[in-house]
matplotlib code that plots the C-alpha trace (Angstrom):
import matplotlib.pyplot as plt

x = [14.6, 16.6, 19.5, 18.0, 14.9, 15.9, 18.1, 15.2, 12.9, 16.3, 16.1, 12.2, 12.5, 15.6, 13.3, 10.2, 12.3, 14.0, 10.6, 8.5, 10.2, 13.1, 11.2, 9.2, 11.9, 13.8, 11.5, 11.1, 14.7, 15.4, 13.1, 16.0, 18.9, 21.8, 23.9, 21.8, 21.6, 24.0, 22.4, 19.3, 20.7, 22.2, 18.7, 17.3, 19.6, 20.0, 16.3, 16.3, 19.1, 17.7, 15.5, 18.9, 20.6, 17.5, 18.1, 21.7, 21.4, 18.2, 19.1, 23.0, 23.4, 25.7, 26.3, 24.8, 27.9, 29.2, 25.6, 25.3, 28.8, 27.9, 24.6, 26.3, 28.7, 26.3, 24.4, 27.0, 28.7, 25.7, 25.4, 28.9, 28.5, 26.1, 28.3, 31.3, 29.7, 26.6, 26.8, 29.8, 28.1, 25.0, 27.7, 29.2, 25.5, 23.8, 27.3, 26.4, 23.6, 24.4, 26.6, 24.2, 21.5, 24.0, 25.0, 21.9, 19.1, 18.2, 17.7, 15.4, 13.4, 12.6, 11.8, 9.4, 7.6, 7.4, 5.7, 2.9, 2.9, 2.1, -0.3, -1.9, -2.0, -3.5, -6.6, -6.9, -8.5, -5.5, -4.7, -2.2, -1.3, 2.1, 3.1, 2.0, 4.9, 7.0, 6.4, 6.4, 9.6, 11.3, 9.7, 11.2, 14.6, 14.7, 13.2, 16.2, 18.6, 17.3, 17.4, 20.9, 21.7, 19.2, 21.3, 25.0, 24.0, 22.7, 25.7, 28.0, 26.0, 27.0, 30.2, 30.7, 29.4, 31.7, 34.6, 33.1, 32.7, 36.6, 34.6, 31.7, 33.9, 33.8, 29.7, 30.0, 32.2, 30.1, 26.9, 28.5, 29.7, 26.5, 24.5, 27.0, 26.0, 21.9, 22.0, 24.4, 22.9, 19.5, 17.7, 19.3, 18.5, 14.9, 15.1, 16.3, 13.4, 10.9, 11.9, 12.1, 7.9, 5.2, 4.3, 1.0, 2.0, 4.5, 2.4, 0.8, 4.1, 5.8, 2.9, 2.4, 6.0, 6.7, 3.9, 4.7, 8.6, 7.0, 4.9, 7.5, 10.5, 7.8, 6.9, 10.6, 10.8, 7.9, 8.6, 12.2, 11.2, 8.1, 10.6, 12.9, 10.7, 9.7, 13.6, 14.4, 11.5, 12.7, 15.9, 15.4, 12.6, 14.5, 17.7, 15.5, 13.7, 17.0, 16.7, 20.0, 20.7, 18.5, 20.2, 20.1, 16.3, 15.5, 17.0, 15.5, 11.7, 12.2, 12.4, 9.4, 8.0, 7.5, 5.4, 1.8, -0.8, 1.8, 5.4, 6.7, 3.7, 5.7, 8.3, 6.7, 3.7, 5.2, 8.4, 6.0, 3.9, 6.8, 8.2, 5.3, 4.8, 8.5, 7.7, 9.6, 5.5, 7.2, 9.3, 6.6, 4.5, 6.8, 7.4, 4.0, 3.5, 6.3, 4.6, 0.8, 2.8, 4.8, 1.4, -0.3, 2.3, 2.1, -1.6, -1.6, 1.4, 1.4, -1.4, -0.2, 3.5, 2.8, -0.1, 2.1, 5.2, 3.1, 0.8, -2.6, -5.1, -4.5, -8.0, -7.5, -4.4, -5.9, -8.8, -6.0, -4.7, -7.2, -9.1, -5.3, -5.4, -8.9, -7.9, -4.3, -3.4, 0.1, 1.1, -2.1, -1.7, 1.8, 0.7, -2.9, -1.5, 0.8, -2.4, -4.2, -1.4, -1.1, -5.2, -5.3, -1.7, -3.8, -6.7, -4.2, -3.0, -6.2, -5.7, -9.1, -10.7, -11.6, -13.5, -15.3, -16.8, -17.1, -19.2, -21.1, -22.3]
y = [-14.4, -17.0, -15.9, -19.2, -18.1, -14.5, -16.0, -17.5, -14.3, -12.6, -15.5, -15.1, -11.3, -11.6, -14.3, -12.2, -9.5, -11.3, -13.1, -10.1, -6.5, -6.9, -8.7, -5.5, -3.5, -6.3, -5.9, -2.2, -3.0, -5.0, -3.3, -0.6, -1.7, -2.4, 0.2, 3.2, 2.4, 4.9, 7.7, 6.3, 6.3, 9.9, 11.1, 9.6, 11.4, 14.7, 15.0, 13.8, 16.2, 19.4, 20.5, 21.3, 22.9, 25.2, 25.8, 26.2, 28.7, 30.9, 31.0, 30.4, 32.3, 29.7, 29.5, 26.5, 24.1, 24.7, 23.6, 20.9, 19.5, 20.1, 18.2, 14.9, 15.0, 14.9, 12.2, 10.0, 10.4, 9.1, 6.1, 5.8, 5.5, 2.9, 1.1, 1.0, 0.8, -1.0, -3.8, -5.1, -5.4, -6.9, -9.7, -10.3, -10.4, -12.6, -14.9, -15.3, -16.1, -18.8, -20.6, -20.3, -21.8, -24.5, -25.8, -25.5, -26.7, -29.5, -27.3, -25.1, -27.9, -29.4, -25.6, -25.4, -28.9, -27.8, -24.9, -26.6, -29.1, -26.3, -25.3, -28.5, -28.6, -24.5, -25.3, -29.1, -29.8, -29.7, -33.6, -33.6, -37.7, -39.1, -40.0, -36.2, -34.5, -37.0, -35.5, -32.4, -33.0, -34.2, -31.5, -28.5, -30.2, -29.9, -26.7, -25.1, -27.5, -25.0, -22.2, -22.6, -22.7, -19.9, -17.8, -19.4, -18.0, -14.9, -14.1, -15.2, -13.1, -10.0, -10.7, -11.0, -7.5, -6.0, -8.0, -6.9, -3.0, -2.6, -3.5, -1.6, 1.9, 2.9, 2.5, 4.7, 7.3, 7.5, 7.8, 10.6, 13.0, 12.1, 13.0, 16.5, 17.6, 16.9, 18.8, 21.9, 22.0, 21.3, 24.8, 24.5, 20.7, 21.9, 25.1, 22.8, 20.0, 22.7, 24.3, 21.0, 20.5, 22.1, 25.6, 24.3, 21.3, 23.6, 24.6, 21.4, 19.3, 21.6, 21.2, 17.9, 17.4, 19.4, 17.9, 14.2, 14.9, 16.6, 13.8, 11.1, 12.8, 13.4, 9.8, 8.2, 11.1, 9.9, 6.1, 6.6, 8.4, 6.0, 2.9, 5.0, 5.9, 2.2, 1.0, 3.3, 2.1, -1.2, -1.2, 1.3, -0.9, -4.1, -2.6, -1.3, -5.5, -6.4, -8.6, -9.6, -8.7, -5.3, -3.5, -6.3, -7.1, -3.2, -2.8, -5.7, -4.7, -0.9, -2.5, -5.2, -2.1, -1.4, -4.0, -2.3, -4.5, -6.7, -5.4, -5.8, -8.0, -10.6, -10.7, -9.6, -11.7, -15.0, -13.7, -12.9, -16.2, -18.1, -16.2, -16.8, -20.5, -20.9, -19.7, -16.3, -14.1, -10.9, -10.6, -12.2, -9.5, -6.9, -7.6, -7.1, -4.4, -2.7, -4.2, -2.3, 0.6, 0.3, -0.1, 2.7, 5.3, 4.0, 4.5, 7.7, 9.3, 7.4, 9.3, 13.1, 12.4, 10.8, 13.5, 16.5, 15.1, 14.2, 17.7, 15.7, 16.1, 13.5, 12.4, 12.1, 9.9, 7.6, 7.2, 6.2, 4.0, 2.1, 2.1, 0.9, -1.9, -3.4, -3.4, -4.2, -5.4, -4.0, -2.3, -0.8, 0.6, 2.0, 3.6, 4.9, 8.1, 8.6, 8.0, 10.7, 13.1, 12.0, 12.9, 15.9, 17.1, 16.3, 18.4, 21.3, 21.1, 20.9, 17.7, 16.6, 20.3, 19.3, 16.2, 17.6, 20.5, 18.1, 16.1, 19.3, 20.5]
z = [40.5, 39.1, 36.5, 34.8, 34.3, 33.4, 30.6, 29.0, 28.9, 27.1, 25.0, 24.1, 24.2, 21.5, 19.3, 19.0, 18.0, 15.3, 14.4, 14.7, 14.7, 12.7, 9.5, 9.4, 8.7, 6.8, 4.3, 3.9, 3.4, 1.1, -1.3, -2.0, -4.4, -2.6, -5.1, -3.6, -0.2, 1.2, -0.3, 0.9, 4.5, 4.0, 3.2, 6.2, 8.7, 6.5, 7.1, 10.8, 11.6, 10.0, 12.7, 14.6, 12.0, 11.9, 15.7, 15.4, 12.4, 14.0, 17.8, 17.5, 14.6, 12.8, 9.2, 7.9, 7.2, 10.5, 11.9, 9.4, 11.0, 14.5, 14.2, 12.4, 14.8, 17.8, 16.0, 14.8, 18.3, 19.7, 17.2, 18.6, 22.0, 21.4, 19.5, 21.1, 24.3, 24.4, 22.0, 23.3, 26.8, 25.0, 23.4, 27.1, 28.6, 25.9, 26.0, 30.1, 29.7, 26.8, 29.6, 32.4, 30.0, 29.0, 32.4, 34.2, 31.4, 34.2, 36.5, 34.7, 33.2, 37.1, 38.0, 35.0, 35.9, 39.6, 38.9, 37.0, 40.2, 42.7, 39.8, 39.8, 43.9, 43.7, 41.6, 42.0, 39.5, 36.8, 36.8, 34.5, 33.5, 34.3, 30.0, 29.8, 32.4, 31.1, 27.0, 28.5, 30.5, 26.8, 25.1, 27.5, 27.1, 23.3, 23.5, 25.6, 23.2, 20.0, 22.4, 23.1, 19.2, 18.7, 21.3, 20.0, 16.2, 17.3, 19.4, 16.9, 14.0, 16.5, 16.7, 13.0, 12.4, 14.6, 13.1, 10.1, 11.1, 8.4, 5.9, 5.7, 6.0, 2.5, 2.8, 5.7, 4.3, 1.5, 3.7, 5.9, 2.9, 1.2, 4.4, 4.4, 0.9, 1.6, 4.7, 3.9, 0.2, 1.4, 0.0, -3.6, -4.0, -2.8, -5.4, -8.2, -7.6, -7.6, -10.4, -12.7, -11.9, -14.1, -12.3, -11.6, -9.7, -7.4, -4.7, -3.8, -4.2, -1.8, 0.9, 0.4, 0.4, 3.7, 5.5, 4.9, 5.5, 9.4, 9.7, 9.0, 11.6, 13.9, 13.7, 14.2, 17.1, 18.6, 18.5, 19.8, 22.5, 23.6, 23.3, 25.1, 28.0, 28.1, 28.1, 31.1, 33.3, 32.5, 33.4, 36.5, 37.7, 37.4, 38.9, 41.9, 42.5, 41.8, 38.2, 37.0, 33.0, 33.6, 30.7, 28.4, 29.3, 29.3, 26.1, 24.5, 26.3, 24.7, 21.4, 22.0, 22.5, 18.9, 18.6, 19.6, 22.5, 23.0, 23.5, 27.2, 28.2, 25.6, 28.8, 31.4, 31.3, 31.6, 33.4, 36.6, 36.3, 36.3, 39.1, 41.3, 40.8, 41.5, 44.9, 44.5, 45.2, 45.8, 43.0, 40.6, 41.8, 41.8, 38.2, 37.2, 39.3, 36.8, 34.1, 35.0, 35.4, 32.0, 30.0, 32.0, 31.3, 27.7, 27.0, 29.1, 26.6, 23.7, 22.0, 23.2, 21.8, 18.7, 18.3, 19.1, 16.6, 14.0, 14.0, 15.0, 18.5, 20.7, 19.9, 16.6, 16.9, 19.4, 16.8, 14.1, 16.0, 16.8, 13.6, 12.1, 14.3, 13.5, 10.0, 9.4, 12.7, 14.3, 11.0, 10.7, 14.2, 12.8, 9.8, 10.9, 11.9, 9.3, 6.8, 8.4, 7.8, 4.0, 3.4, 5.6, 3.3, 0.0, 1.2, 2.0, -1.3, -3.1, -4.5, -3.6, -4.9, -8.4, -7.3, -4.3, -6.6, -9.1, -6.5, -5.4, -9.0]

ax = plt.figure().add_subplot(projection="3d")
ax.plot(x, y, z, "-o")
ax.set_aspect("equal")
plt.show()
């Protein structure tokens, strides 16, 4: 396969994510004052990192600060490693590919209208009329003109973050010894929250509570490991057809993956087509070969994993999922199982008692 070609499905893979996954989250966001945010951040990773303090104070028999040190350390190492390593190699892959685009566009463009030549020579019946190629011809060149924008801003937005990285230390300090004092003093700021609720209220709050905190860390668990399972058989699967860019596309393709239905087919799909009208068969096929194989393995775990993280039967969660979908579309399909975890909390807690046997009398 062409490195041409390959750019542009980075390019498409990095748009949809910008256009489709990120927004998601951009939103969720912004809602949060800008003031707060690091405590916000701190609560997020105290929570995600408590299941190995647990560990670490049970089997290891650690006191809890040193646990609660151990376990940021192994997660801000990680974050880390990513960091130092993996973005930079994302900058020097996206900025290839932002040259090869650039000098070859021509070539790409003749590829493109060959293909839907031999298309038109396969089926014969596609007669496509001479002022059309030619629009189409124009049209393909000013659509890898904004793509090579596109791709100049979003490497440049990358590399301004990382020149930036001095500047946000003081919001990452205070995010760190904010995450320190959640974790190490989580039982007292527990204690104290209880204690400030009317008596009555203390038993259902703490279930709910406790069951909606599971639900949520199983969720992020669940999701990181299905987009990281997706990622890997991305990259090893491109590395073994021999794609250029497999790291890049993998890692962009495990974070399509978010997207529900769609996800990798977003590259994969049009990546193959184009492959095989281009006259390269095997590798077209190959590439949806690893596509069939990447949705199978997804519909075969996806409901076991989220199921077991979130506390539901597989059954149960492929029912959410599917009922989230036909109502609310992707995010639907996100938040259907965490729904059925808030209701099934509420019943635990009784919330719903009063107005059952209300119901029943």
């Amino acid at each position: 396969m062409t490195k041409l070609a390959v750019g542009v499905l980075v390019l498409l893979a990095i748009y949809l994510l910008f256009t489709y996954v990120f927004p998601i989250f951009g939103d969720i966001v912004s809602g949060i004052p800008r003031y707060i945010m690091p405590f916000v951040l701190a609560l997020f990773f105290a929570l995600l990192i408590e299941p190995s303090i647990r560990f670490m104070e049970k089997r290891l028999k650690m006191g809890r600060g040193i646990a609660t040190l151990l376990s940021m350390f192994l997660v801000l190492g990680s974050l880390g490693f990513a960091f130092v390593y993996l973005i930079p190699r994302l900058i020097n892959e996206l900025i290839s590919i932002y040259h090869l685009i650039s000098l070859n566009s021509g070539e790409l463009v003749t590829r493109i209208l060959d293909g839907f030549q031999q298309a038109q020579l396969f089926y014969g019946q596609l007669n496509l009329p001479v002022d059309l190629e030619n629009s189409l011809q124009t049209s393909l060149g000013q659509a890898l003109s904004g793509t090579e924008e596109m791709l100049n801003s979003i490497v440049n937005s990358l590399i301004t973050v990382m020149a930036n990285v001095p500047g946000y230390f003081i919001f990452l300090m205070i995010a760190i010894v904010a995450t320190y004092y959640m974790a190490h003093e989580r039982p007292e700021i527990k204690a104290w929250f209880l204690e400030s609720l009317p008596h009555s209220w203390e038993g259902k709050t703490q279930t709910i509570a406790s069951n909606l905190i599971a639900a949520l860390l199983g969720f992020i668990k669940a999701q990181f490991i299905l987009v990281s399972i997706t990622g890997l058989q991305t990259i090893i699967g491109l590395k073994i057809i021999g794609a250029e860019y497999a790291l890049t596309i993998g890692i962009l393709t495990g974070l399509l993956d978010i997207l529900p239905i769609l996800g990798p087919g977003l590259i994969f799909i049009p990546w193959g087509i184009f492959s095989l009208f281009s006259g390269e068969v095997g590798f077209g096929v190959a590439l949806l070969i690893l596509y069939a194989i990447i949705v199978i393995v997804r519909y075969i775990i996806e409901p076991r994993i989220i199921g077991n993280n979130i506390g539901l039967h597989p059954l149960v969660t492929l029912v959410s999922l599917y009922i989230g979908l036909k109502v609310a579309g992707v995010i639907g399909m996100l938040l259907g199982p965490i729904l059925i975890i808030v209701v099934l909390a509420c019943f635990r807690a009784g919330v719903f008692d009063r107005w059952l046997w209300n119901r029943n009398d």
